[in-house]
N, C-alpha and C positions, 0 to 999 in steps of 0.2 A: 782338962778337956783336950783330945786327940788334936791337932791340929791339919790333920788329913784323912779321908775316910781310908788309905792304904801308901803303905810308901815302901817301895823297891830299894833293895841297899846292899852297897856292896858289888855289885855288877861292873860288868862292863859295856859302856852303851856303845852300841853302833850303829850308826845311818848311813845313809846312801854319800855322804862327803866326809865324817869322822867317825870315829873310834875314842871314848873316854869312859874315864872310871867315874862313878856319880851314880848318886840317889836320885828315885823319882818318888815325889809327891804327887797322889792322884786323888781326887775331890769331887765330887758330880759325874762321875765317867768320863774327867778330861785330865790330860797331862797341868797341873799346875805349877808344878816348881821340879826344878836340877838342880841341884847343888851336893856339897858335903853336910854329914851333921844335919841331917833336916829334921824339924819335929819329930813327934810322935804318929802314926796312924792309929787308929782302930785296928787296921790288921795290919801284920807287917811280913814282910818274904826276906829271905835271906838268898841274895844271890853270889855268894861270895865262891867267888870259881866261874860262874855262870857270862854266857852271854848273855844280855837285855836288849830285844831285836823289834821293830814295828811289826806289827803283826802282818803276815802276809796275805796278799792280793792276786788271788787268781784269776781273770781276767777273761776267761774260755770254759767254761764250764757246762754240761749237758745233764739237768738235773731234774727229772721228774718231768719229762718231755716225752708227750704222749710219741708212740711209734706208728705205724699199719705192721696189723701180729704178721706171724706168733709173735714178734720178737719183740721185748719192751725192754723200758728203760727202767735198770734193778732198783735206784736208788728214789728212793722221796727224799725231800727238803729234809726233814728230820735225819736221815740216817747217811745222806751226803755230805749235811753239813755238820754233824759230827765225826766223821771220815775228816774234813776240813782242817777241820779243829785239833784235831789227835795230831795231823803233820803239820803247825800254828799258822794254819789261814785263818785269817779273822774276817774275810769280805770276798764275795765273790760274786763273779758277771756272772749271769745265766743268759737266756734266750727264749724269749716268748716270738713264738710262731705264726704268721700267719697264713693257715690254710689257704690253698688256693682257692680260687674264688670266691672267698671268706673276707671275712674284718678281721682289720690289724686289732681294731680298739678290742673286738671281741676276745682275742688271741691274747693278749695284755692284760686283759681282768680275770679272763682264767687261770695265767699266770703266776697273778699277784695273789690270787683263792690258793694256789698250790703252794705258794712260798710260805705261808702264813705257819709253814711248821718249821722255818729257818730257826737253827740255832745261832746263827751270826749274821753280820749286816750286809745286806744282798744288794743287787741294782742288776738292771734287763738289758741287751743290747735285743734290738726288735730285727725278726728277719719276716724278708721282701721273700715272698713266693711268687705275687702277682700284682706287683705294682701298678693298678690298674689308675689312670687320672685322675677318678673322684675319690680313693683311698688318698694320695698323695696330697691333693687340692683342700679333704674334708676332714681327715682321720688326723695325719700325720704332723700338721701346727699346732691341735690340741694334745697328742702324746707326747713328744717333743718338749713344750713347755710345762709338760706335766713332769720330765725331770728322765724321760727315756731318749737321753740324748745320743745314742751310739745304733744304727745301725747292719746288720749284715746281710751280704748276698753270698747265693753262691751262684757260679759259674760250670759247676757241674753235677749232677745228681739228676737223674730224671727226675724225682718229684719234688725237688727244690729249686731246678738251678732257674734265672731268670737269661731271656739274653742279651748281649751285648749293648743294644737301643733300649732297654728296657734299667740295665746297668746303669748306663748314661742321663737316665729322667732319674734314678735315685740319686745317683751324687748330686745330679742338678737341684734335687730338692734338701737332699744336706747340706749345700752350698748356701742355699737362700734361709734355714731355719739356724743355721751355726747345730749340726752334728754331725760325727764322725762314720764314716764309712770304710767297715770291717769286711775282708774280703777271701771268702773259699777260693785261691786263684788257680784251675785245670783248666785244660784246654776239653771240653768235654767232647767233641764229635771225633777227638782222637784216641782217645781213652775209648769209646763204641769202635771204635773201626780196631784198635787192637785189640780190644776183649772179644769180639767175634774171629780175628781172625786166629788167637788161643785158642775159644771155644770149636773151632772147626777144626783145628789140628789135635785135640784130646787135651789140650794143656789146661786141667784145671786145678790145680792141687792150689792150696795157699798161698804157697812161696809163687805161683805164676798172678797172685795180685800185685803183685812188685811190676812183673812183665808188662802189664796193661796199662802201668803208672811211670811209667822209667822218667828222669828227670827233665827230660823235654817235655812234657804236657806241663810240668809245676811252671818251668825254667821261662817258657813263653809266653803262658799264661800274665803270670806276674811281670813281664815284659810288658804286656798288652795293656793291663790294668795302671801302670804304672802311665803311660804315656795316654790316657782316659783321661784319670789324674789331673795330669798336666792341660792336659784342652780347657778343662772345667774350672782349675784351679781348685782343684776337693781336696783336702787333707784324707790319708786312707791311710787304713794300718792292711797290712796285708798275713792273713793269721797261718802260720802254723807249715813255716819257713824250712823246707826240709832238709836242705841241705848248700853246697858252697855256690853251683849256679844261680839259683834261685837270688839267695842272700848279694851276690855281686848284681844284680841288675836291681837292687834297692838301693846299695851303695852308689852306684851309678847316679838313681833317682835326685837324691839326698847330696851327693856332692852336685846337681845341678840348683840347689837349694827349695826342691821340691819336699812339700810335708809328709813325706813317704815315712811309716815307718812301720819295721821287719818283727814280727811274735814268731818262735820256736817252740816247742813242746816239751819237756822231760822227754821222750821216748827218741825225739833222734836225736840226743848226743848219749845214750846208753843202749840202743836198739840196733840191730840192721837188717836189710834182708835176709841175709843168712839166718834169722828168728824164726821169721815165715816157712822155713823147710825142718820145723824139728816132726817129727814122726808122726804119722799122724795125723790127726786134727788137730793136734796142740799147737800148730804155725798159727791157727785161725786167732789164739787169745793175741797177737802180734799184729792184727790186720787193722791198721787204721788208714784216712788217707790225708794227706802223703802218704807213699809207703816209705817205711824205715828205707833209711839208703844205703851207706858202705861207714866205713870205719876213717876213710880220707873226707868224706862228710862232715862227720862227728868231729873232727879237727877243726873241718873249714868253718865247722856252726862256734865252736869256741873261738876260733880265729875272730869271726865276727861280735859276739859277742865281750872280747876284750876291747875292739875296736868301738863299740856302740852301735853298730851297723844296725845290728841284733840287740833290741833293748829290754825285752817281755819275755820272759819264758813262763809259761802254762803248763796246766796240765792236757787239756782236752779229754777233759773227764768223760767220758760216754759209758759207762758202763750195763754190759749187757750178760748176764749172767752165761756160763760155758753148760751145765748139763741143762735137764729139763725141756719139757714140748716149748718153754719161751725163751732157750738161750742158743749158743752157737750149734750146738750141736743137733737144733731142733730138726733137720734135713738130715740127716745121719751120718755115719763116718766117713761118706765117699763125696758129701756135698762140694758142689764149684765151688771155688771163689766168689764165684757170682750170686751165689745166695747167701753169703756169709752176711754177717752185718760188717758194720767196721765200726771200728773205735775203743779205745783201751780206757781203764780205770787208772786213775793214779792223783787223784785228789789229795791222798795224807802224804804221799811218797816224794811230792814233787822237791818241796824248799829240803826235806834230807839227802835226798839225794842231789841236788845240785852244792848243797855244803859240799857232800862226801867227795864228790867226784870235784867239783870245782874248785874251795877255798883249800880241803885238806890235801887233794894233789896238786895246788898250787897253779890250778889254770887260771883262776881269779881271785882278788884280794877281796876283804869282807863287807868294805862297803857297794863294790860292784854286786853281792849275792844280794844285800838289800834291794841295792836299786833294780835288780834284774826279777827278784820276787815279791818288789812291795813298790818302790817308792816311782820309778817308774810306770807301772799302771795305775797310780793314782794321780798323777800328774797326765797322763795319756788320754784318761778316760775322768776329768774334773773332778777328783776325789781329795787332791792335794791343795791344803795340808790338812783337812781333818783327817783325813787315815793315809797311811805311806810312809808316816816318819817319829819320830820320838819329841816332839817340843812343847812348850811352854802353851795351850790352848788345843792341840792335837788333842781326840780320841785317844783315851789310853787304851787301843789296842796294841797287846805288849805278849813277845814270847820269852819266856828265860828255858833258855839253850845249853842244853849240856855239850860244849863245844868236844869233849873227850870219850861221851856214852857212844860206846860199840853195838849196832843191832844189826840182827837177819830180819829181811824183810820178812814176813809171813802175813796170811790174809787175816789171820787172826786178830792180828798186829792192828789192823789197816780200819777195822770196826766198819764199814762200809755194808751196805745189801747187796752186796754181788758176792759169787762165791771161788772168785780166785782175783789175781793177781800177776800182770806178766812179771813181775819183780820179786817172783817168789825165790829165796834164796840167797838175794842178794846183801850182802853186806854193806855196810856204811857205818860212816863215823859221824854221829853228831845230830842229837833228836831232841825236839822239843819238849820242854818238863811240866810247863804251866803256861794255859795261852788262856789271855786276857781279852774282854770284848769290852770298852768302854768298863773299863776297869774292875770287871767282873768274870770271873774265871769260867771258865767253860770247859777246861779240860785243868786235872790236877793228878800229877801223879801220872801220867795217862792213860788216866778216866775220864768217860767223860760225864761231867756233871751240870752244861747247861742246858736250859731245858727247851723241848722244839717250842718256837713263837715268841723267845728273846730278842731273834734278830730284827733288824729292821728295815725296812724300804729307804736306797738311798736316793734323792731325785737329784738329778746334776743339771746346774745352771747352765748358764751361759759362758765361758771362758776362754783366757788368750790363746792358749797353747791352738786349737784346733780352727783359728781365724785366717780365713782363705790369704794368701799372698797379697791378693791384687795384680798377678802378672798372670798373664796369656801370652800365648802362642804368637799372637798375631793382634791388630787390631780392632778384633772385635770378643765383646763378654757374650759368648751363645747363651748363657746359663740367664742375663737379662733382659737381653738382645738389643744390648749399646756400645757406641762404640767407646774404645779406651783410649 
């Protein structure tokens, strides 16, 4: 009789702290044994040559998130999170919305209706439109303990952002429930004052959404949020870090031992403005925000990310399809900036393209790509150690990596419902061959073969990582209103 439902052999494992050669034994959907010479499985993988990697953790995800048309969002849980899967995520954050002057609870169960066709294991961070008292006071203790511990705001978007007092009552309320406060940080009423005053000089091409976004609106923003923060004593991730200013006033944060911490994208350390001006409307598939920023950027974001500054990289999956009455191009070839949508695909592309560009040209070593695409968001966002890492009791979410396989990116490739790609063409070394969900394949070969309503709702506890300081500013806790 087999003595494990499946056992990994001949690999080499890597985690976010080592690198070793060793069999995995996997039993119930859980990592059960490491060693040499292990049993038998029922089925068994040969991964000799291979990497054997935690499955990875996308953290930022835009997946089946109604829009106001034309313009929607291409992908369903089914064909996102096969997209996922094909580049070896095996778990991913989404975002359940709530409408303004709506229910959060409501926004949260229609949600959890739409996920229900996940190929792999999912969890919500919830975003504040209108953080109204009796939402905060009525809603937010029972979804909370319901296991949706991660909230987001934003700070700029007409029909999202909230403002700065209204900022302040949400950390105040993640402060008092223990969850994390994720944050879109622009400076929004500067971003309106240059986008009109483009808009009044004719400047509307693609490449002038960069103009509108230049790195002071990010760079202060996240200044501001950061020193919020600190009043409240909130733990904040601030998401999707675009470039070297930005990332130095987190560092700042963090070496005053504040719980700040810095998420980056795939697309600025492979993007830059110069994208936004290719012929055309073709800048428009480049238009996210942040906008891509320079190539001295892309340095400063790896600079940061050797350093830890920078601990998450994402994708900011948003994908919106380019032709059709519902995609970029629905406004026609001469559309502003201003009606463009914003956000790129790049859900399979991310953990290859951060090998290719990171481990293979040597900006980081292999267990930094772990901890920057798995082990880190799961310890960030209460997931560690059932998912994030390779051990003894872990989820065996497991990818075996062809550390040597050559590909061109193409959309083909990519299995997603959108119908391009800003990464078309690009090359990379090193793509995933077999990604495991609780010890069950979901892609083989890279096919994919699990089926939508495998995955599962992950509810996250209570935990140390995101447990306020207990230091203030000053004498007094606003957040309880005693003194300290």
């Amino acid at each position: 009789m087999p003595d494990f439902d499946l056992v990994i052999r001949h690999g080499t494992v890597a985690t976010a702290s080592d690198v070793f050669a060793s069999d995995i034994g996997i039993s119930g959907g859980k990592v059960v044994a490491l060693g040499q010479q292990l049993g038998a499985g029922t089925r068994e993988i040969d991964a000799t040559g291979k990497l054997v990697l935690p499955g990875g953790i996308d953290s930022h995800v835009h997946i089946e998130e109604p829009r106001g048309g034309p313009m929607v969002n291409a992908d369903s849980f089914a064909s996102g999170t096969a997209s996922a899967a094909v580049g070896g995520t095996t778990t991913v954050i989404g975002f359940a919305r709530q409408e303004r002057g709506g229910s959060m609870a409501q926004g949260v169960a229609e949600h959890h209706a739409r996920a229900a066709g996940s190929r792999i294991d999912y969890s919500f961070h919830m975003i504040f439109t209108d953080p109204r008292p009796e939402i905060l006071a009525e809603e937010i203790p029972r979804l909370v303990a319901e296991g949706h511990r991660s909230f987001k705001i934003f700070l700029t978007y007409a029909g999202a952002r909230i403002t700065d007092g209204e900022a302040l009552r949400v950390m105040a309320a993640a402060r008092r429930l223990g969850a994390l406060v994720c944050i879109h940080a622009e400076h929004h009423e500067l971003i309106e004052f240059y986008t009109q005053a483009l808009v009044a000089a004719g400047l509307t091409l693609p490449k002038h959404h960069a103009w509108a976004k230049p790195m002071i609106v990010e760079s202060e923003c996240v200044h501001r949020v950061c020193k919020m923060a600190e009043a409240l004593d909130v733990p904040i991730q601030v998401f999707h870090v675009s470039g070297g200013e930005s990332a130095e006033e987190i560092e700042r944060a963090q070496r005053r031992g504040l719980k700040v911490w810095g998420e980056t994208c795939t697309q600025y350390l492979v993007t830059t403005a110069e994208d936004l001006d290719r012929p055309g409307l073709e800048g428009a598939k480049f238009l996210c925000s942040p906008a891509p920023r320079s190539a001295a950027d892309q340095a400063a974001l790896w600079e940061m990310i050797r350093r830890g500054v920078i601990g998450n990289v994402t994708s900011d999956h948003a994908p919106t399809r380019f032709e059709g009455p519902d995609g970029k191009s629905a406004f026609g070839p001469d559309a502003p900036f201003t009606r463009l949508p914003n956000g790129v695909p790049g859900l399979a592309v991310r953990m290859p393209i951060l090998f290719s560009e990171g481990v293979v040209k040597g900006r980081i070593d292999l267990p930094t790509f772990v901890a920057i695409t798995s082990t880190n968001a799961a310890k960030l966002f209460g997931l560690h150690p059932q998912k994030g890492t390779i051990a003894v009791g872990s989820d065996a979410d497991i990818v075996i990596w062809d550390p040597a396989k050559q590909v061109t990116i193409t959309q083909s490739l990519i299995q997603d419902a959108n119908d391009h790609t800003p990464y078309e063409g690009m090359a990379v070394t090193g793509w995933p061959e077999t990604t495991l969900v609780r010890g069950v394949p979901v892609v083989e070969a890279g096919k994919v073969v699990g089926a939508p309503g495998f995955g599962r709702f992950l509810p996250r506890g209570p935990y140390d990582t995101i447990k306020p300081r207990g230091v203030f500013p000053g004498p007094f806790n606003p957040v309880d209103g005693v003194a300290v």
